[in-house]
C-alpha positions as CSV (number, residue, x, y, z in Angstrom):
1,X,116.6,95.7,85.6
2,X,119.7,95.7,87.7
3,X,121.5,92.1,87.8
4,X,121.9,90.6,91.4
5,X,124.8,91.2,93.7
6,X,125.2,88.6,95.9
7,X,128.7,90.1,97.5
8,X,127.0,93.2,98.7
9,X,124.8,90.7,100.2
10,X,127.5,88.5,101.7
11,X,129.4,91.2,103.0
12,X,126.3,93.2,105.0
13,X,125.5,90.1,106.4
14,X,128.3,89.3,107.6
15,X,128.8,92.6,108.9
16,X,125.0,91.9,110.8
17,X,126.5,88.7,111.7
18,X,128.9,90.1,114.2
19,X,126.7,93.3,114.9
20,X,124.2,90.8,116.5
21,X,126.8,88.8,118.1
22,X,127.5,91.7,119.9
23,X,123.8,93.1,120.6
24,X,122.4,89.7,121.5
25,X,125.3,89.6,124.0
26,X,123.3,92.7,126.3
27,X,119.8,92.0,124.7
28,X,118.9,88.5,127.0
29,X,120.9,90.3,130.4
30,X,119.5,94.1,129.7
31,X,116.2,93.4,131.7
32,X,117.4,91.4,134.1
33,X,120.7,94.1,134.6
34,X,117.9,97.2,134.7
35,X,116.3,95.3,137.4
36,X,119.7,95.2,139.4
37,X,119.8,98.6,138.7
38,X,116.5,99.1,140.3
39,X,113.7,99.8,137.5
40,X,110.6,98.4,137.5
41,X,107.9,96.7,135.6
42,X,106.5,99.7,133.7
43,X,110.4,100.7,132.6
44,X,111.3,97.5,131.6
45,X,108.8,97.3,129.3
46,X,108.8,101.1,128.3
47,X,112.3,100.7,127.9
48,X,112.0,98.0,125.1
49,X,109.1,99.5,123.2
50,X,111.2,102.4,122.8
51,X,114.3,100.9,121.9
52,X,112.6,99.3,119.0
53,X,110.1,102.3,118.7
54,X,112.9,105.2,118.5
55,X,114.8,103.0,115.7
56,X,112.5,102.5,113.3
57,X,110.8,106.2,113.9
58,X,114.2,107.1,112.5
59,X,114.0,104.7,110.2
60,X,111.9,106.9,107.8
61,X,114.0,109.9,108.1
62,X,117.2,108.2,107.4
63,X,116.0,106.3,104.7
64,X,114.4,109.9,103.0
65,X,117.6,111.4,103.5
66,X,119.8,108.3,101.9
67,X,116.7,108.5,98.6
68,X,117.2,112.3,98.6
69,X,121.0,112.5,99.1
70,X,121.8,109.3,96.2
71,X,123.8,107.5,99.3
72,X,123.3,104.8,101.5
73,X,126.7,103.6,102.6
74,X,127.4,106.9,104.6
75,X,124.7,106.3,106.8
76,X,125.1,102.1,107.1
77,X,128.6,102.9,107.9
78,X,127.6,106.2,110.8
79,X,124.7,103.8,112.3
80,X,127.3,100.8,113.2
81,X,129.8,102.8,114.5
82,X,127.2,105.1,116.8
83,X,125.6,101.9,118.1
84,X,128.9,100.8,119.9
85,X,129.9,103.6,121.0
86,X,126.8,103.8,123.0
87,X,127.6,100.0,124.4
88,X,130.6,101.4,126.0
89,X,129.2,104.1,127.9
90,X,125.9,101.6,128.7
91,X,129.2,98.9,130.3
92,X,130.4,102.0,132.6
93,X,126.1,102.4,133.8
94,X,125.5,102.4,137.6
95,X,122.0,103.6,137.8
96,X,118.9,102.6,136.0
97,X,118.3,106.6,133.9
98,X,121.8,106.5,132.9
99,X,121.7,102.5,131.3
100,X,118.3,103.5,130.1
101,X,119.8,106.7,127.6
102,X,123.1,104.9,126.6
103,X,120.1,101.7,126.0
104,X,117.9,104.0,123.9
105,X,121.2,105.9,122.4
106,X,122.2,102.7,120.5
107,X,119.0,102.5,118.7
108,X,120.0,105.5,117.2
109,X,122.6,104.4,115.4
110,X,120.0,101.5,114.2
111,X,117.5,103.6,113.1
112,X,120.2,105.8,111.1
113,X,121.4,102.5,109.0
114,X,118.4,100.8,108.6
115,X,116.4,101.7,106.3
116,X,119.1,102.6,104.1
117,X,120.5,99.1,104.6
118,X,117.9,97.3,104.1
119,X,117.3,99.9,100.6
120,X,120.7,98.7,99.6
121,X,119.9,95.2,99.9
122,X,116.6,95.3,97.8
123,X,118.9,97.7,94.9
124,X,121.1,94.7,95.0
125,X,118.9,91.3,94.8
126,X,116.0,93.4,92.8
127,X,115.2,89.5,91.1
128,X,115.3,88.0,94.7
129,X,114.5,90.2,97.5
130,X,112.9,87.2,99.5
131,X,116.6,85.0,99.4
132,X,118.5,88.2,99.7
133,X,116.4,89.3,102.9
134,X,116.2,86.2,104.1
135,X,119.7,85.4,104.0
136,X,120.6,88.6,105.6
137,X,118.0,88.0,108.6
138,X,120.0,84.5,109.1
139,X,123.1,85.4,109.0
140,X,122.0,88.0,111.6
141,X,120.4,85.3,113.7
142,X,123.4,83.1,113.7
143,X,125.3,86.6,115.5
144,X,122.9,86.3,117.7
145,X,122.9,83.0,118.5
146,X,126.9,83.5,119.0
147,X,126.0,86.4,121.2
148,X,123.8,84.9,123.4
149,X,125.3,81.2,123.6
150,X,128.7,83.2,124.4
151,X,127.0,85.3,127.0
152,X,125.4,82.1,128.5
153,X,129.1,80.4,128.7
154,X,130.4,83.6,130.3
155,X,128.2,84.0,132.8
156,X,127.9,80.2,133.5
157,X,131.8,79.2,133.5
158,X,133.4,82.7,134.3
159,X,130.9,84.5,136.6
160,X,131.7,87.7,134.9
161,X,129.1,90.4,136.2
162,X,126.8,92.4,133.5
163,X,128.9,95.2,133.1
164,X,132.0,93.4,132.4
165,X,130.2,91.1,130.1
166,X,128.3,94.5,128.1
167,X,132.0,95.7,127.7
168,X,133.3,92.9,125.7
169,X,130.2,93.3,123.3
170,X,130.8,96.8,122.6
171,X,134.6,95.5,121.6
172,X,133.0,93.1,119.6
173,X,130.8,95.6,117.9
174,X,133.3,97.7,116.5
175,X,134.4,95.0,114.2
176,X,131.2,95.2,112.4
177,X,133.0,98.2,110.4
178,X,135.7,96.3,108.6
179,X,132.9,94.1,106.0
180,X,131.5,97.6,105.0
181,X,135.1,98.2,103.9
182,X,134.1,96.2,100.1
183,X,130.1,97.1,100.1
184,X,129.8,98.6,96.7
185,X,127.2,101.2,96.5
186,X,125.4,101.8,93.3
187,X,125.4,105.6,91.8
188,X,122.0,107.2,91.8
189,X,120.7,110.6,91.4
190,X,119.8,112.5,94.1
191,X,115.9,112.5,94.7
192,X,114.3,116.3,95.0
193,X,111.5,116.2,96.9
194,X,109.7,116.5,99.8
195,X,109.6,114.2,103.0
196,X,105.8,115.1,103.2
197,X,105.2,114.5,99.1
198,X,106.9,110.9,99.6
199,X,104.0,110.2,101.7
200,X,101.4,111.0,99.4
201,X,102.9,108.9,96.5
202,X,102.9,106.1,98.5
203,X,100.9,103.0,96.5
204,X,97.1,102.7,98.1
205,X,97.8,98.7,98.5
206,X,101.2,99.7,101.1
207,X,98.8,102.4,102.4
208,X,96.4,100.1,103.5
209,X,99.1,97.4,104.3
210,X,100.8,99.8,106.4
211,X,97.2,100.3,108.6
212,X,97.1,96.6,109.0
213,X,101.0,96.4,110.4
214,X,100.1,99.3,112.5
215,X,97.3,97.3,114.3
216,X,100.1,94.5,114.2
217,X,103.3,96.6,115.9
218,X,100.6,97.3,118.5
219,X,101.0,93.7,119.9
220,X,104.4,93.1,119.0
221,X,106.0,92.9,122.7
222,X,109.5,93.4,122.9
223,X,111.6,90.2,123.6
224,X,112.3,92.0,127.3
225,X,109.0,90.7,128.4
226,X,109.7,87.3,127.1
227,X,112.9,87.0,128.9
228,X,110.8,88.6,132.1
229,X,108.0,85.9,131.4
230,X,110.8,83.3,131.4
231,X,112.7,84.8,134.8
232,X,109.0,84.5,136.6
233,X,109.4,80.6,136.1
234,X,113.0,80.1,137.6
235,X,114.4,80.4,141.0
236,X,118.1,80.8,142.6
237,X,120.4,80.6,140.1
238,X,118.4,79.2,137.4
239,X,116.4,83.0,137.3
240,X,118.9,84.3,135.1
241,X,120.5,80.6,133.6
242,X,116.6,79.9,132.1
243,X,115.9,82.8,130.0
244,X,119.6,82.6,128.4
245,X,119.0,79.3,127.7
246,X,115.1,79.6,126.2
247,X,116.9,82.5,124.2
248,X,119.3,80.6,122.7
249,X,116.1,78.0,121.4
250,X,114.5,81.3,120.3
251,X,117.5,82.1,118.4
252,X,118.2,78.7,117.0
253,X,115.3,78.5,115.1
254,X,115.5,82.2,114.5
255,X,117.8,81.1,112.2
256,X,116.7,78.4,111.2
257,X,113.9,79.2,109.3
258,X,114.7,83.0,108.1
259,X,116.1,81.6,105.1
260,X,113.2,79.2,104.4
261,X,110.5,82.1,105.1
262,X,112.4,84.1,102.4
263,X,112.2,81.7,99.9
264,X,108.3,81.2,100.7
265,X,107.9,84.9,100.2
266,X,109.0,84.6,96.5
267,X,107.3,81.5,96.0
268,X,103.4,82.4,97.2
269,X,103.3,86.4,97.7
270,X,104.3,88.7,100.3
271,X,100.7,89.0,101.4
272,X,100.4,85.1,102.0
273,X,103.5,84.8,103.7
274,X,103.3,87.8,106.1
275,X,99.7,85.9,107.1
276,X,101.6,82.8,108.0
277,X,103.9,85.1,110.1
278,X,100.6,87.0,112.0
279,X,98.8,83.3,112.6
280,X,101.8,82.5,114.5
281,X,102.9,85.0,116.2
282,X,99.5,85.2,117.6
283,X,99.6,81.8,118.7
284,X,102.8,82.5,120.2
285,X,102.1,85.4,122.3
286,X,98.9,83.2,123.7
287,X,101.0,80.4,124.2
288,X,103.4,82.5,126.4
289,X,99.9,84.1,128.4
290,X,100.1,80.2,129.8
291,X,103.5,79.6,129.7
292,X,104.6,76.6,132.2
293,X,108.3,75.8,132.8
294,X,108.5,71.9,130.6
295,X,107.2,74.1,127.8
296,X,109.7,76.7,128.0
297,X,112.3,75.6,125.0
298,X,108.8,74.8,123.1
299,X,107.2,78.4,123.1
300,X,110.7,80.3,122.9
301,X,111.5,78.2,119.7
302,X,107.7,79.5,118.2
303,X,108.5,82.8,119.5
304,X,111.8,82.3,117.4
305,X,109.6,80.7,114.1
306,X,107.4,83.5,114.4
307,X,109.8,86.2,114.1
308,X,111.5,84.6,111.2
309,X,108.6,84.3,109.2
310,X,107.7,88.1,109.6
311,X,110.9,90.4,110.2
312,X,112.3,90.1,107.1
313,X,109.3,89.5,104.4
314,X,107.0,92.4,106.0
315,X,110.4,94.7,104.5
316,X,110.6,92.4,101.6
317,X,106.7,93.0,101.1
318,X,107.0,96.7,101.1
319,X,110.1,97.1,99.2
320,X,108.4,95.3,96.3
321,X,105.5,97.2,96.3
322,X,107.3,100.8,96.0
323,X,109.5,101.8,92.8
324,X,113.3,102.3,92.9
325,X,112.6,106.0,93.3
326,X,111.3,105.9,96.8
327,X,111.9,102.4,97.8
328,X,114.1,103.4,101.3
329,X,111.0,106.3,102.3
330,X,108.7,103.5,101.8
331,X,111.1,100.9,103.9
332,X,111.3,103.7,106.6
333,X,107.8,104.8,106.8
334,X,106.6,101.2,107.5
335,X,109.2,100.8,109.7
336,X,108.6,104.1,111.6
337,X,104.8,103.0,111.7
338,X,105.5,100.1,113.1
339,X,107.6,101.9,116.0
340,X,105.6,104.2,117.3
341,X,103.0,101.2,117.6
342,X,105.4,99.1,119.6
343,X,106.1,102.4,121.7
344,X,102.3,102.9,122.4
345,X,101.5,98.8,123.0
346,X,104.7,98.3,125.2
347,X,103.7,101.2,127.2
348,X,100.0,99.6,127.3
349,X,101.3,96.3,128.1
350,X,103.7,97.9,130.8
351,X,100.5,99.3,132.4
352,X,98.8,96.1,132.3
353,X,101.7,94.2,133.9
354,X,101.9,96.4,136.6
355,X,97.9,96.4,137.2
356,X,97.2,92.7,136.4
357,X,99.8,90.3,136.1
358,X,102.3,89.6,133.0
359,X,100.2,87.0,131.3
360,X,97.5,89.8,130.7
361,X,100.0,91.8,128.8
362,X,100.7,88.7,126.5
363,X,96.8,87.8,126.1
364,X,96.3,92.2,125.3
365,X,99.1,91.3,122.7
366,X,98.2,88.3,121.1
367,X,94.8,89.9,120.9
368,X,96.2,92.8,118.7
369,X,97.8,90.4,116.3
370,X,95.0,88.4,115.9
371,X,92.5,91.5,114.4
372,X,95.8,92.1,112.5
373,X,95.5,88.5,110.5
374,X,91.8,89.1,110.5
375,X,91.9,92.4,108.4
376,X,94.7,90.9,106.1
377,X,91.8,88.1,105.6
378,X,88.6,90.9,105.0
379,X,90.8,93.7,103.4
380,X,92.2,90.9,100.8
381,X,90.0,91.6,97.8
382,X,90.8,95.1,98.1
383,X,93.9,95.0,98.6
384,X,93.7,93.2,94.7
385,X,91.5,95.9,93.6
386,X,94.2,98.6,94.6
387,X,97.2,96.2,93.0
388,X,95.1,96.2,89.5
389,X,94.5,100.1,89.4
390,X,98.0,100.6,90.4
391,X,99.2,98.3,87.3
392,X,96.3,100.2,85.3
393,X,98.0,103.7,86.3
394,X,101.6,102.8,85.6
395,X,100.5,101.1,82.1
396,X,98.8,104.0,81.3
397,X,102.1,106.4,82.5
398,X,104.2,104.4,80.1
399,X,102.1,104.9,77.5
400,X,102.2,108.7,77.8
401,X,105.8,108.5,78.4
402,X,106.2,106.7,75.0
């Protein structure tokens, strides 16, 4: 087995460190600058389903093309550099379509250096893909913590308006090139097959798993309705001063605890772990169907715990049940999954903030998530029974081989 390398490490997550200093700079203000732009409820939510959705759709494209090609670097590299150039042309928006392209542009570059990013990082820690995952998803956090505790101080002590203060993020993000400069990539043969055969040689345990995160993205809201859930409890000045500061809780303990989680995966299972993650986000997303102003820090710091404990080790899971071979399809077909879910719930929670009310958006979501953490809990024996026959089948491979 390949030994660990903890600079690649290092140096992509410090190049996610000031990638999500410059993201979480627009992410908390995007809503609220769409609305001043004049979009709606339905958009808004739309919107962030599909910014997530149209990222990790692409997800499984770039990450066949990065297994087939023998390259990953090209494509971390392309995806950085596309993302801010979007973030410029998004600071010159004055109308709501135009933002809501140059918005859904940037996930582009996202989805194009995701998958094999995240590939990458699992070739490099293949004895630790919990700490290496985990340390990655906190040094992101801590960008993103910069980015939105910056934001907060701009807006608070300079008064700069949204566009001005969605420029100086894009500056920001074109430093996230010059870490990538030492990332070592490792040589591998080019992969000949089929985007369609990858499917079918994915493991029956990730097939079913991947059912199971389906029903999961489904209620995964995007954070746009959080901040909106948050603005719906503020007045004045505060509407926009509240949610920045709730996001900087969220983002705190974001942090926090990604590292922790990572360590938990590789101590008691994927499977166990990404439980823990689905039992709280579910109480999350039911804790924000009642939210109340005194409890705002409280349920954005959850919301923050929650996300910790699942956006890193449901990749980390994955990744260790797929072989070196086709280890960024499998990365990207989860991934992709799990964005056209968040497209179709986003749009379904949309529909039901417009018709009922926000906080029956958030019960619809919490409600998805919780049958998700009740099929991880009845599928669990089989989900052994398919581990064993796959062990069985590689056993008996080697064998052959020999």
């Amino acid at each position: 087995m390949r030994e660990n390398n903890k600079r690649n490490i290092y140096l992509l997550a410090w190049t996610s460190l000031l990638n999500d200093m410059s993201s979480e700079m627009i992410m908390p203000i995007l809503p609220m600058f769409l609305q001043s732009l004049g979009a709606g409820p339905v958009v808004i939510s739309l919107l962030g389903g599909l910014r997530d959705g149209l990222g990790n759709i692409l997800k499984m494209l770039f990450g066949h093309i990065s297994d087939k090609t023998g390259r990953r670097k090209v494509f971390i590299v392309g995806g950085y550099l596309f993302s801010s150039v979007c973030k410029l042309f998004l600071a010159i928006s004055r109308s709501w379509p135009f933002a809501m392209v140059f918005a859904l542009l940037e996930r582009v570059g996202k989805g194009m250096r995701n998958a094999p990013r995240d590939a990458l990082i699992a070739e490099s820690m293949p004895k630790h893909e919990g700490f290496g995952f985990g340390l990655h998803r906190m040094m992101d956090t801590i960008g993103a913590i910069l980015g939105s505790l910056l934001v907060l101080l701009l807006y608070w002590g300079l008064q700069l308006k949204f566009n001005l203060l969605i420029l100086i993020a894009a500056i920001i993000g074109f430093l996230t090139l010059i870490p990538l400069v030492w990332v070592k990539e490792y040589r591998r043969d080019p992969v000949a097959r089929s985007l369609v055969f990858d499917l079918k040689v994915l493991p029956g345990k990730m097939k079913l798993f991947l059912g199971i995160a389906f029903l999961y993205s489904l209620g995964e809201l995007s954070y746009m309705l959080f901040i909106s859930r948050a603005e719906y409890m503020a007045f004045g000045r505060y509407k926009i001063l509240a949610p920045l500061a709730f996001y900087v809780a969220f983002n705190v303990l974001y942090a926090a605890f990604s590292v922790p989680f990572g360590l938990l995966l590789d101590r008691i299972g994927g499977r166990r772990a990404v439980s823990i993650g689905y039992a709280l986000m579910t109480l999350t997303l039911f804790g924000f169907a009642f939210f109340r102003p005194m409890w705002g820090f409280v349920l954005f710091g959850l919301y923050g715990i929650s996300k910790a404990a699942l956006q890193g080790n449901q990749t980390a899971y994955v990744g260790r049940m797929a072989s070196d071979e086709i280890k960024g399809t499998a990365i990207g077909t989860f991934q992709t999954l799990a964005g056209i879910a968040m497209i179709l719930g986003n749009l379904i929670a949309g529909l039901i903030w417009k018709a009922f009310g926000l906080r029956w958006a958030f019960i619809y979501a919490g409600t998805m998530t919780g049958l998700a953490l009740i099929f991880m809990f009845v599928f669990w024996r089989k989900m052994d029974e398919l581990e064993k026959k796959q062990e069985r089948s590689s056993i008996w491979l080697n064998k052959r081989l020999r």
